[in-house]
BAFITOR-647378 format. One record per residue (C-alpha): x, y, z. Coordinates in Angstrom, 1 decimal, padded with zeros to 4 digits. Example, Ala and Ser with C-alpha at 12.3 -4.5 7.8 and 13.67 -1.06 7.14 Angstrom:
<sites>
((012.3, -004.5, 007.8))
((013.7, -001.1, 007.1))
</sites>
This chain:
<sites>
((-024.4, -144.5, 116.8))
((-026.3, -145.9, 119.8))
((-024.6, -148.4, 121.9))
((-025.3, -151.7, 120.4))
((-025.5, -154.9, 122.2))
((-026.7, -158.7, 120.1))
((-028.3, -161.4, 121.5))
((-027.4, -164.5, 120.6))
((-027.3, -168.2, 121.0))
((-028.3, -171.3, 119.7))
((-032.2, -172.2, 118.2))
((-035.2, -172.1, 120.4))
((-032.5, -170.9, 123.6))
((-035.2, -168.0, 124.2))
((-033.8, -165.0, 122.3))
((-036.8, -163.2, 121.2))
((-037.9, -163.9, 124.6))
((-035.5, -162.7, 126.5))
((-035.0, -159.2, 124.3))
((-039.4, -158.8, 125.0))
((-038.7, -158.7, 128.7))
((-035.4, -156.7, 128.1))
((-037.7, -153.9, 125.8))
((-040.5, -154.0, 128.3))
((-038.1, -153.3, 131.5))
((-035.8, -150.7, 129.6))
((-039.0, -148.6, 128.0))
((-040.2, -148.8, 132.0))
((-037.2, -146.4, 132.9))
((-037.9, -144.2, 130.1))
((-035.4, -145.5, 127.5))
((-036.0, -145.6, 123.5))
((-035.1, -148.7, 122.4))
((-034.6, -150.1, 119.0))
((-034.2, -153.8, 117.5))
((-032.5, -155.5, 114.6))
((-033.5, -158.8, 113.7))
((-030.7, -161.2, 111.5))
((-032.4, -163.8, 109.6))
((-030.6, -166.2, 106.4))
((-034.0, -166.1, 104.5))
((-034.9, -163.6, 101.7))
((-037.9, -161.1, 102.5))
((-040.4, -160.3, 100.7))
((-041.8, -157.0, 101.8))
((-042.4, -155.9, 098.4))
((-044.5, -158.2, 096.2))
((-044.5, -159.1, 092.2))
((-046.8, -156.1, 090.9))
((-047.0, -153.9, 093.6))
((-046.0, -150.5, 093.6))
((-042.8, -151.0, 095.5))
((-041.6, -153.7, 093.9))
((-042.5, -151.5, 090.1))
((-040.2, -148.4, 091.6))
((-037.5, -151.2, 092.5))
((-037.6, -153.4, 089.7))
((-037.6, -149.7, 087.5))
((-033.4, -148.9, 089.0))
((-034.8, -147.6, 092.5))
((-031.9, -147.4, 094.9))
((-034.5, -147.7, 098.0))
((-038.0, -147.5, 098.3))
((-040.1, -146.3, 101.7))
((-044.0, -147.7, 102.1))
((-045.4, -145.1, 104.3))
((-048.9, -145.5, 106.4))
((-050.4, -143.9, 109.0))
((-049.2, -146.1, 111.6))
((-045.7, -147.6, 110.4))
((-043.2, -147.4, 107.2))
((-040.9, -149.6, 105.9))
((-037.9, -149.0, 104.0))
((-036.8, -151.4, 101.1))
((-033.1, -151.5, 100.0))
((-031.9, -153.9, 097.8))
((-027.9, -154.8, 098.6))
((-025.8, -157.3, 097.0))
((-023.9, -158.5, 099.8))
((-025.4, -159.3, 103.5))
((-024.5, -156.1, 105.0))
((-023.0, -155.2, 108.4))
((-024.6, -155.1, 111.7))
((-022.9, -151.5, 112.1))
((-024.1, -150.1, 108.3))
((-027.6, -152.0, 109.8))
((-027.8, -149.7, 112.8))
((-026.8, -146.4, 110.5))
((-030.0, -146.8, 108.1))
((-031.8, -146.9, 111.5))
((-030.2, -143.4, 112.9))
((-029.7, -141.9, 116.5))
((-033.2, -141.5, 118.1))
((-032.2, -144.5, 120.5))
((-030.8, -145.1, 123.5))
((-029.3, -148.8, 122.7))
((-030.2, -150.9, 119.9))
((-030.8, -154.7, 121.0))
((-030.1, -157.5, 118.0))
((-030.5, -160.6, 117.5))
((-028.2, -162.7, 116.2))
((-025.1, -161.6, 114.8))
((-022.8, -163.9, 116.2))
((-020.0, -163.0, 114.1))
((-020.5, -159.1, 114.2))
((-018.8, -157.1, 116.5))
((-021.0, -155.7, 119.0))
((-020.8, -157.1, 122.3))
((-023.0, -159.8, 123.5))
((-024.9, -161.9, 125.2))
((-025.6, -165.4, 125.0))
((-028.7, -167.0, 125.9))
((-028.2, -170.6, 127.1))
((-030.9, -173.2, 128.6))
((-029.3, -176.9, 129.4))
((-031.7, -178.5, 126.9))
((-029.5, -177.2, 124.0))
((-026.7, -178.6, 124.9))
((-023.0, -176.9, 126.1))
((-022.8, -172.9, 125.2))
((-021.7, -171.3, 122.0))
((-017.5, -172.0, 122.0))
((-016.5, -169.5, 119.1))
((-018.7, -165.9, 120.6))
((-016.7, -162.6, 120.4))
((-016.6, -160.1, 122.9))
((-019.1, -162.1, 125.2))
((-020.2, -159.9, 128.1))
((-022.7, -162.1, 129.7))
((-024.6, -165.5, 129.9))
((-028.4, -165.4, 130.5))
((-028.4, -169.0, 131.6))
((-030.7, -171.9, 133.3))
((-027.8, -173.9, 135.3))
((-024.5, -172.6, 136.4))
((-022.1, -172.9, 134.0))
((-018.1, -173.2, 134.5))
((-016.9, -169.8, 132.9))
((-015.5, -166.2, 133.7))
((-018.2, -164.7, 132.0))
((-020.6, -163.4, 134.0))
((-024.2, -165.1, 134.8))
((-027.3, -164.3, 134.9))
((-030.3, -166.4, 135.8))
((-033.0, -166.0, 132.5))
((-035.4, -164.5, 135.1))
((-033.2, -162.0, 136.0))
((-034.4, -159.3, 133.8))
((-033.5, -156.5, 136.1))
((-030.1, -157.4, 136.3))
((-029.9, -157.8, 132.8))
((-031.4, -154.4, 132.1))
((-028.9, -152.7, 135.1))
((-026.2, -154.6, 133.4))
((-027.2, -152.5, 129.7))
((-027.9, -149.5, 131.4))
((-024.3, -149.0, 133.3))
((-022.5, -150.5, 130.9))
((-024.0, -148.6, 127.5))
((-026.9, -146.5, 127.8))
((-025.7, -144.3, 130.2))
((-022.2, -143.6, 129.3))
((-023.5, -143.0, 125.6))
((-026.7, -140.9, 126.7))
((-024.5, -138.1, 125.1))
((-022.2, -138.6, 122.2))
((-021.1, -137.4, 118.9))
((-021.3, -140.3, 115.8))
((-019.1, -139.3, 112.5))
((-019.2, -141.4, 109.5))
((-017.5, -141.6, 106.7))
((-018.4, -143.3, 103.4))
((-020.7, -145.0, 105.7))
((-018.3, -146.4, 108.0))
((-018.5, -145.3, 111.7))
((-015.4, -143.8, 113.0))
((-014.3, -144.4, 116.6))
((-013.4, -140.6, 118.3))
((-011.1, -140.1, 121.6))
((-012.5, -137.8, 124.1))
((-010.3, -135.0, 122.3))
((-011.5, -135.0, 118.7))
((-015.1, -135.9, 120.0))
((-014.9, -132.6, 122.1))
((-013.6, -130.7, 119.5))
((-016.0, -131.6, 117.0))
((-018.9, -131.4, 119.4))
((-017.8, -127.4, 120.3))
((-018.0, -126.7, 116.9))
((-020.8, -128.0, 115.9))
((-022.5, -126.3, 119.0))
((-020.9, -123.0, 118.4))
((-022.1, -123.1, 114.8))
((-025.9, -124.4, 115.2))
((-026.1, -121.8, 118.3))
((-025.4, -119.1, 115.8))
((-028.0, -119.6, 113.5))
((-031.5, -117.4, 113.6))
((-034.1, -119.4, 115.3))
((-032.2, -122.3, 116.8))
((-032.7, -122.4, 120.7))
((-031.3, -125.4, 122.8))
((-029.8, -128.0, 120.9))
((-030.7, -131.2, 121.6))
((-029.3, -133.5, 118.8))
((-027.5, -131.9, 115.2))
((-027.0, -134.0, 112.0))
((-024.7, -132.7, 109.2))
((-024.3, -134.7, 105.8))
((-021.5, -133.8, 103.3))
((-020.9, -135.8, 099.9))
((-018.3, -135.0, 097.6))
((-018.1, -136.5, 094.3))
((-015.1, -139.0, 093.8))
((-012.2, -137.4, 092.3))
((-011.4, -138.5, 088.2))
((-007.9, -139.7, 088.1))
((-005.8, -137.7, 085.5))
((-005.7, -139.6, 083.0))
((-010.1, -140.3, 083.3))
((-011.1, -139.5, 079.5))
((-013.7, -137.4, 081.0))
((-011.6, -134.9, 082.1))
((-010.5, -134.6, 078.7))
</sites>
């Protein structure tokens, strides 16, 4: 999947802010960038008595609204699903995907902080930076909340550009980490294959799907 980095920190610290300016300079230097919002409350995309909401409520697994301008998919889960199954439903077309919130997940981060808030977030995971209004006493590394640049140069080093080409396997809907080997391997193959088929030119970007049914266990009256 794309590279995925969260934003996060505590209430009114700045984070929709500070992802706006960090869209606006990454689109500048030709980068397609995607966000994923976290929020506690329900949504309610799809009202009582509207189409939508009579597919859904009729067994539905998801639902798309399309328009002219936008759509919007609607999928029911039962749990609060993860930030990495998130970033699957939203595919490859990206070159990083920016989130906010997230705190627990486990995509790196960083934490906006203004002095007003009080002391930084204690408990972050895999913090890679501080977007900060004072200096703080910490390893991490600093930034100051005007410094969008070195923000952005910060996201393009460290995850758009080693990722600009890469090869994402799933499997029941899990991403899998690949070493250089398999991810070679698969990525010959799948080149050698596509390149053999009438019509196709240069490949830019391949998708495959495969779903097998789940095996019945022996004794499974339906194999009866």
């Amino acid at each position: 999947m794309p590279p995925v980095v969260s934003i996060v920190g505590k209430s009114k610290s700045g984070k929709t802010t500070l992802i706006e300016k960090l869209i606006r300079e990454l689109k500048s230097r030709g980068y397609r960038v995607a966000t994923i919002k976290h929020t506690s409350q329900s949504l309610t995309f799809d009202e009582p008595g509207k189409d939508s909401w009579r597919h859904t409520q009729a067994g539905s697994e998801a639902t798309m609204i399309s328009s002219p301008d936008k759509v919007v998919l609607i999928k029911p889960v039962a749990r609060d699903i993860s930030l990495e199954e998130i970033a699957h439903l939203l595919g490859e077309d990206y070159d990083i995907i920016l989130t906010e919130g997230f705190r627990q997940g486990d995509a790196p981060k960083i934490e906006v902080h203004r002095k007003v808030a009080g002391p930084p977030l204690t408990t972050t995971k895999k913090l890679i930076a501080i977007a900060t209004d004072e200096p703080l006493e910490t390893k991490t590394r600093q930034f100051s909340l005007e410094d969008i640049k070195g923000l952005a140069d910060l996201l393009e080093q460290g995850f758009i550009k080693p990722q600009r080409e890469r090869v994402s396997l799933y499997v029941n809907n899990a991403p899998i980490s690949l070493s250089s080997f398999p991810r070679q391997i698969i990525s010959n193959i799948l080149l050698a294959i596509a390149s053999s088929l009438k019509g196709v030119r240069e490949v830019k970007s391949l998708e495959i799907s495969l779903r097998r049914e789940p095996k019945q266990a022996e004794n499974d009256p339906a194999t009866d």
